[in-house]
N, C-alpha and C positions, 0 to 999 in steps of 0.2 A: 275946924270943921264948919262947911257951912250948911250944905245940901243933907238933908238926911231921910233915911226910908225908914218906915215902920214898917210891921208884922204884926199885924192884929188878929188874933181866935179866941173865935167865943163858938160854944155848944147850946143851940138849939134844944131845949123840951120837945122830945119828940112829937108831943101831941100840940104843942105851939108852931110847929117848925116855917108854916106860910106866915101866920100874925109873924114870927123872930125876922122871918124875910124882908118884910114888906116894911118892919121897924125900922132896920137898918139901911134900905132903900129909903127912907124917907130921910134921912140924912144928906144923901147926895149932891143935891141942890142946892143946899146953904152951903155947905162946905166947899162945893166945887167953887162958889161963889165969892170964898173968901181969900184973901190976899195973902199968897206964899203957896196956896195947892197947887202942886204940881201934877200930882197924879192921885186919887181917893178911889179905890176902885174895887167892888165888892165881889166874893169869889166862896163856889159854894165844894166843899171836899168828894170828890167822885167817890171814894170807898165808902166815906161815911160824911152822908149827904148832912146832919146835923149837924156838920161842922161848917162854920164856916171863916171865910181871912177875910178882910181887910190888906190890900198893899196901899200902901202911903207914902208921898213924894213930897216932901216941904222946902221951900227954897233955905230956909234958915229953922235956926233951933227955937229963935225968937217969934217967928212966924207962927209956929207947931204950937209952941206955949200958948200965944193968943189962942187958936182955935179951941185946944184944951180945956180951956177957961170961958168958950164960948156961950152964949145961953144954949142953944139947939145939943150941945156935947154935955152937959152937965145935966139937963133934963134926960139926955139918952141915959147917962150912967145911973141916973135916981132912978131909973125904970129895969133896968137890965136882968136883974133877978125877976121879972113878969114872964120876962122870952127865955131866959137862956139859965142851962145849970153850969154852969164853968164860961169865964171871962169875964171883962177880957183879958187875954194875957196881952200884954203887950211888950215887943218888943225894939228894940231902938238899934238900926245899923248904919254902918258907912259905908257906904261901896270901896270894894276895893277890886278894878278895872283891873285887866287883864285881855288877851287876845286880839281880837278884833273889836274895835274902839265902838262902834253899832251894835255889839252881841255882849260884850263884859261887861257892861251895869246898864240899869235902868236908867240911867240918865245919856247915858249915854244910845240906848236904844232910843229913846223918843227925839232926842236931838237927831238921829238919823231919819226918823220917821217923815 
């Protein structure tokens, strides 16, 4: 496995919920900035706007690791309980392609793009 996605949710303090926004936006930049991001891209839950994702694209497992370990991601995590009551959960997948090679994974959409 080399390419890998994440799935990131965390819940917003309702009474936080622009400061939780605007946390996690502040992330974007270093990260996008870092070597292996593929894709970092923040997403806010329509039913239930306090929630919100994280999709993540890394070229390698090794790459994800570094950022992890990042200063900008390890300060996010010592703060996280300020913004948010739940996350992050995070989860770790592989695509597994299917149909049309531009529509069955994320990776394969942005190589089309």
């Amino acid at each position: 496995m080399s390419e890998l996605i994440l799935i990131v949710s965390l819940v917003a303090k309702p009474e936080k919920q622009q400061e939780a926004e605007q946390f996690l936006l502040d992330l974007l930049p270093p990260t996008h900035a870092e070597d292996g991001c593929l894709l970092f891209a923040l997403h806010r839950e329509v039913e239930d706007p306090t929630r919100i994702w994280f999709v993540e694209r890394w070229a390698s497992r090794a790459l994800l690791d570094a950022h992890l370990h990042s200063e900008h991601i390890q300060k996010a995590l010592a703060g996280v309980s300020e913004y948010f009551t739940e996350g992050p959960d995070i989860r770790f997948c592989e695509a597994i392609p299917g149909g049309d090679p531009d529509k069955g994974s994320i990776a394969g959409h942005a190589a089309g793009a």
